[in-house]
C-alpha positions in Angstrom: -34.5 -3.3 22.8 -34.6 -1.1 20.1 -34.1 1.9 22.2 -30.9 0.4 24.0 -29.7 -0.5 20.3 -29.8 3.8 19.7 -28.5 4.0 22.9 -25.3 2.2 22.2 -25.1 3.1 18.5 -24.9 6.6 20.2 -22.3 6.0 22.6 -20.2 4.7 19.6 -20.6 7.9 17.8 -18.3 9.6 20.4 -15.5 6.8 19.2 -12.9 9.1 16.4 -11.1 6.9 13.4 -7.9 8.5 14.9 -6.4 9.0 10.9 -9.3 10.6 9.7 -10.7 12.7 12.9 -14.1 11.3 11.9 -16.7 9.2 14.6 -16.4 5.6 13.3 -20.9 5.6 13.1 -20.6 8.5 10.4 -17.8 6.7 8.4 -20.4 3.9 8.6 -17.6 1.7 10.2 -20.1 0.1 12.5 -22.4 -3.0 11.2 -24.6 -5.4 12.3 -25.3 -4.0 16.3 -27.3 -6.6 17.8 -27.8 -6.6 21.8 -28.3 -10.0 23.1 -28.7 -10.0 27.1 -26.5 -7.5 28.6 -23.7 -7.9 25.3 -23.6 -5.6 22.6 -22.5 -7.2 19.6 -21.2 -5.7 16.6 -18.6 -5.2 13.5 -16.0 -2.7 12.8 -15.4 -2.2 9.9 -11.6 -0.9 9.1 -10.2 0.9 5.9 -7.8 -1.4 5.4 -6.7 -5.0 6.6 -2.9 -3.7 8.1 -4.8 -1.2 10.2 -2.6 -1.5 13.4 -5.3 0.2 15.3 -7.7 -2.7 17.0 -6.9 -2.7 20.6 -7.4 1.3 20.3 -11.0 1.0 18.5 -11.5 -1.6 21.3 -10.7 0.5 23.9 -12.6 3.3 23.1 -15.6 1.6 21.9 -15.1 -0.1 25.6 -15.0 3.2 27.4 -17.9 4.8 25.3 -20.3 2.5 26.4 -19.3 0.4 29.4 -20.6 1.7 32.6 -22.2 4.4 30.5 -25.2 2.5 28.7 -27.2 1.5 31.3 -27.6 -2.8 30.9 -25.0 -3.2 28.8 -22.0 -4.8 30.4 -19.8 -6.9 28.1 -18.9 -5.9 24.1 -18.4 -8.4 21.6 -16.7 -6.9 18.5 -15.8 -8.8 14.9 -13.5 -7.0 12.4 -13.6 -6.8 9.0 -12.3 -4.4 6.5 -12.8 -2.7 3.1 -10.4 -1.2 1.3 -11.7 2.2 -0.2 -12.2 2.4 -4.1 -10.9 5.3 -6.7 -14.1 6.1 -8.5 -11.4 7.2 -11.2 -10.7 3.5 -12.2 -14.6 3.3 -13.3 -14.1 4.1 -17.3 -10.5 4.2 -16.8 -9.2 0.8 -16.3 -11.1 -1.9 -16.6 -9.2 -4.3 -14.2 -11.0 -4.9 -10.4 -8.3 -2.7 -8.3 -9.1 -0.4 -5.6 -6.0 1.9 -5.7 -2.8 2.1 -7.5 0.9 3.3 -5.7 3.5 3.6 -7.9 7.3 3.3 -5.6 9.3 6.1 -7.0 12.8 7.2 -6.6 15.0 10.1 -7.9 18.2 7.7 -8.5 19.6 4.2 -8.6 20.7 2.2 -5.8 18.4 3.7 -2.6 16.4 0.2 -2.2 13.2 1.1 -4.3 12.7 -2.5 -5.6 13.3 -3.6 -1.8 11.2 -1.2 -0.8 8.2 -2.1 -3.4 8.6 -6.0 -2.9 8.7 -6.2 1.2 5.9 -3.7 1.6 3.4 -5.9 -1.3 4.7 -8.8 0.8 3.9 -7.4 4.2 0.6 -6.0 2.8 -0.7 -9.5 1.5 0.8 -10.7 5.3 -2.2 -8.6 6.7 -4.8 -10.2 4.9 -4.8 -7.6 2.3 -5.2 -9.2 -1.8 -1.8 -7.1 -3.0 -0.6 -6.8 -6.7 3.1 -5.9 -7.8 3.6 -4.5 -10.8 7.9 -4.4 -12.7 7.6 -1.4 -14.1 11.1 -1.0 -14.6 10.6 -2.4 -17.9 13.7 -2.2 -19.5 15.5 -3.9 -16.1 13.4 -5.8 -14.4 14.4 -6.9 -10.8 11.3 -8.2 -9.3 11.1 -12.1 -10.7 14.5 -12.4 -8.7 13.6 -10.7 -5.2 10.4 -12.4 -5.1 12.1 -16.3 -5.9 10.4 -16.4 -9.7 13.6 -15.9 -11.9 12.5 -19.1 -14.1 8.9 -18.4 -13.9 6.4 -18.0 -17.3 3.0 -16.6 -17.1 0.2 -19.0 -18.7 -2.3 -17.5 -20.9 -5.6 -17.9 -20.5 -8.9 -16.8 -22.4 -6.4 -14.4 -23.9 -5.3 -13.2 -20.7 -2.0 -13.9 -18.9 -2.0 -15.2 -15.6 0.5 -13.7 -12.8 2.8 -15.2 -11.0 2.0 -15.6 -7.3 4.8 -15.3 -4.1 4.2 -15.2 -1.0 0.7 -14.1 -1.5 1.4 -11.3 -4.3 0.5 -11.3 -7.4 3.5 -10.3 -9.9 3.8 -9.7 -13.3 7.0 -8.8 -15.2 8.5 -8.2 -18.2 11.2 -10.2 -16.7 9.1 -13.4 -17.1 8.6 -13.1 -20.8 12.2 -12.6 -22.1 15.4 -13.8 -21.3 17.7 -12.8 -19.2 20.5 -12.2 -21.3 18.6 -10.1 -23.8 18.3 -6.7 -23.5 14.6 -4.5 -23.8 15.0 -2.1 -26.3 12.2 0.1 -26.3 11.2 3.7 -27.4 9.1 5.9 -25.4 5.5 5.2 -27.2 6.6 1.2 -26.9 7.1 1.6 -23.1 4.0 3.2 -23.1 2.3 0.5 -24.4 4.4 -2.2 -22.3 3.3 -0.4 -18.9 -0.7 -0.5 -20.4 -0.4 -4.1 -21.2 1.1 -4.8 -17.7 -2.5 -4.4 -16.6 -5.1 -4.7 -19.1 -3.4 -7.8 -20.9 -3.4 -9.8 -17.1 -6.0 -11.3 -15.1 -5.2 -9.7 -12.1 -8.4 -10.7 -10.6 -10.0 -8.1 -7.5 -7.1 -6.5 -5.6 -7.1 -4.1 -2.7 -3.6 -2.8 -3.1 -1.7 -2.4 -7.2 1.9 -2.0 -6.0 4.3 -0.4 -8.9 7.7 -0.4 -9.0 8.9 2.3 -11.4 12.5 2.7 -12.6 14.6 5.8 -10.7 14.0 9.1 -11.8 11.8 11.3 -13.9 11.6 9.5 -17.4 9.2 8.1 -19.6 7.8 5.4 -17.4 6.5 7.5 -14.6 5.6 10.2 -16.5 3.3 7.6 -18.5 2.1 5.5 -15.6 0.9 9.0 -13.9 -0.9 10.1 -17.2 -2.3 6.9 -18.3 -3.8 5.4 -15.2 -5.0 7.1 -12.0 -3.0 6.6 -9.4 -3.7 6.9 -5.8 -0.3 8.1 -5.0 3.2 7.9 -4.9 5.6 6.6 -2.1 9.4 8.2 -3.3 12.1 5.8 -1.7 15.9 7.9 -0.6 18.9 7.0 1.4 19.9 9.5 3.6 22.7 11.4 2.1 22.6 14.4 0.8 23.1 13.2 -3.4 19.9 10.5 -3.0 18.2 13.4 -1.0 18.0 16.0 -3.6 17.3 13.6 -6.2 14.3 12.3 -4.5 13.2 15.9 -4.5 13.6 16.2 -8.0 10.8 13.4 -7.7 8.7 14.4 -5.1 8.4 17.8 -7.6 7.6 15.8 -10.4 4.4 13.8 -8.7 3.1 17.0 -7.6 3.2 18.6 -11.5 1.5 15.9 -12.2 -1.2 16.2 -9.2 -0.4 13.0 -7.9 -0.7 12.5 -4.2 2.8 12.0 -2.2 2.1 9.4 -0.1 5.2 9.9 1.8 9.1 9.2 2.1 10.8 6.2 2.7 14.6 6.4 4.2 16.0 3.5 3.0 19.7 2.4 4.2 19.6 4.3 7.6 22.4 3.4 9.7 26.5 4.3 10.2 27.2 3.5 6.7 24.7 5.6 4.8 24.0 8.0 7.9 20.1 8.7 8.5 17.6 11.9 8.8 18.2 13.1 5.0 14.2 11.2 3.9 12.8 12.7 7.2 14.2 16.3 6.7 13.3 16.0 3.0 9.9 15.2 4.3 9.9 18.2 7.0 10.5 20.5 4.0 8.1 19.3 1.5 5.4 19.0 3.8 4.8 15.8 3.3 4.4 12.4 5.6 7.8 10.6 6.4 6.5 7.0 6.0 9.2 5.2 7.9 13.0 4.6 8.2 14.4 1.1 7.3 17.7 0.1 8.8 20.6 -1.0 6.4 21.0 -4.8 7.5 23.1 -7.3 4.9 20.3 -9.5 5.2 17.9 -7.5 3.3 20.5 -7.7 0.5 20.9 -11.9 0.5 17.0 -11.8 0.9 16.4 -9.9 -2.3 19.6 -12.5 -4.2 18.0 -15.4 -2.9 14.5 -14.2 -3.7 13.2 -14.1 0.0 12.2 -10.7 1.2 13.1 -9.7 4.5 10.0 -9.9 6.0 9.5 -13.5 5.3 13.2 -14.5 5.9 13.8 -12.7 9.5 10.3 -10.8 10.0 11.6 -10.2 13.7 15.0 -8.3 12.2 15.2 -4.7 12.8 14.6 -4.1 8.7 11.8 -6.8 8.9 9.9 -5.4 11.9 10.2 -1.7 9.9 8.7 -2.8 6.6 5.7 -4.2 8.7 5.2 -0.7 10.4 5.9 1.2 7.3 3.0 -1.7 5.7 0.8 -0.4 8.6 1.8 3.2 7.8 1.1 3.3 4.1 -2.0 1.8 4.3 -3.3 4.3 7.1 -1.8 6.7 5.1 -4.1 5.4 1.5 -6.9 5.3 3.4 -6.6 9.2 4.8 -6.2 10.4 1.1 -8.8 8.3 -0.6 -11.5 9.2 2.0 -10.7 12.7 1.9 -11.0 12.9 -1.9 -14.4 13.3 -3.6 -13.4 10.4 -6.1 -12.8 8.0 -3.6 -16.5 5.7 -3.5 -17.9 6.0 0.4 -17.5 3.0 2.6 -21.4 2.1 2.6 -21.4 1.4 -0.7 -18.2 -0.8 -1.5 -18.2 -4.2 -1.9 
């Protein structure tokens, strides 16, 4: 038995994580083979709950070893998944997060909050335990587009609690002042206000920290990037040309700072806004183009009435996209946290 256990362990060491062009037994993303009869049973381990890549895992582990491991004729495979951890938050940040993405845009107006909020949403939809993080802190949107414009954190053991929708945790500066009174704040205070967004809450063990930062290239990026390490950045842009070059203004800012560009978002892609600026943006940076969301008037009454899109009409054209650009991202965090020497291997996360 044991021999027909190396047998199939070394048929699945033919099977390549397609992201990261590695075989799925070296990424230690195969547990608990057992061979019962003529069925191999046995878990996959994926890097991230949204993984949209099951039924190809399952037919390659299918064709590695059926009708090429003599006595074994049927596969039974579980799934599980493990998010890869920074080792930079060790010392850092002591708050139980595996990686950080700040949402990042060069201007106003492209979507960024939309962006943030539907992809934490549609995150936490795949099983994934997602924060989301105002950190516009001066105007925060988030308690409206996530339906918690009246809500107030509880405090306890010195901690505050966040607010939970639609599986996401949230906390915002928005919950603890009123709506008709401005934040005035100087650049050490807003500082300070970002820190306390997450060592003053009990965020409790998340896979995903989502961060929505104001537009452009002020204070509160520059100290989210330098304060905590982030695993990177997605920058949101409509298509035209004035949102384009402003996102590069952005893109050129994450990479002073050494923080990974996860990608580009075009956000608002249709007759109105015209599309292909994000994806040409990406083309010259060299970066990934994450995804293209359509400009729909429902996304707009989903983020007034605090229901994001992919709750309200997951089956819309916007909808559907913010799953795939979910799926994207995550594929995408994975790739750069297991090709970085900080990032803790997958045998020995929890």
């Amino acid at each position: 038995m044991s021999e027909l256990r190396e047998q199939v362990m070394a048929a699945l060491s033919t099977v390549i994580e397609p992201e990261l062009h590695r075989d799925i037994v070296s990424l230690n993303m195969v547990r608990d083979l057992s061979i019962e009869g003529t069925t191999a049973r046995f878990t996959i381990v994926l890097t991230t709950p949204a993984c949209p890549l099951k039924n190809v895992f399952q037919e390659r582990c299918h064709q590695a070893i059926i009708g090429k491991v003599p006595g074994i004729t049927h596969l039974d495979i579980h799934w599980d998944a493990q998010v890869p951890t920074d080792r930079r938050m060790i010392g850092r940040l002591d708050v139980p997060m595996r990686s950080i993405i700040a949402v990042a845009s060069g201007k106003g107006g492209v979507g960024k909050s939309t962006v943030a909020t539907n992809l934490a949403v549609a995150l936490a939809e795949a099983s994934a335990r997602v924060g989301l993080i105002d950190g516009d802190i001066l105007n925060p949107n988030l308690p409206t587009m996530m339906g918690l414009a009246h809500g107030h954190p509880k405090v306890v053991d010195g901690k505050m609690m966040p607010l939970e929708a639609y599986g996401v945790k949230i906390m915002s500066t928005g919950f603890l002042t009123s709506p008709d009174k401005p934040m005035i704040l100087r650049g050490p205070m807003l500082h300070s206000a970002i820190r306390q967004l997450f060592t003053d809450v009990n965020w409790g063990d998340l896979d995903y920290m989502i961060v929505d930062l104001p537009p452009g290239t002020g204070d509160a990026p520059l100290s989210l990037a330098q304060s905590f390490p982030l695993t990177g950045v997605i920058i949101v842009t409509q298509p035209q040309d004035v949102a384009v070059s402003d996102a590069l203004r952005s893109v050129a800012m994450f990479e002073t700072l050494n923080v990974p560009v996860l990608g580009i978002v075009e956000n608002m892609a249709g007759e109105f806004f015209g599309e292909g600026g994000g994806e040409r943006l990406a083309q010259e940076r060299g970066v990934p183009f994450l995804g293209r969301i359509p400009l729909e008037a429902e996304v707009r009454k989903g983020g007034d009435l605090g229901r994001p899109i992919v709750v309200a009409a997951p089956d819309s054209p916007a909808g559907r996209a913010f799953q795939q650009l979910a799926q994207t991202t995550a594929a995408r965090i994975s790739v750069v946290m297991l090709q970085s020497a900080d990032v803790i291997p997958l045998n020995i996360i929890g």
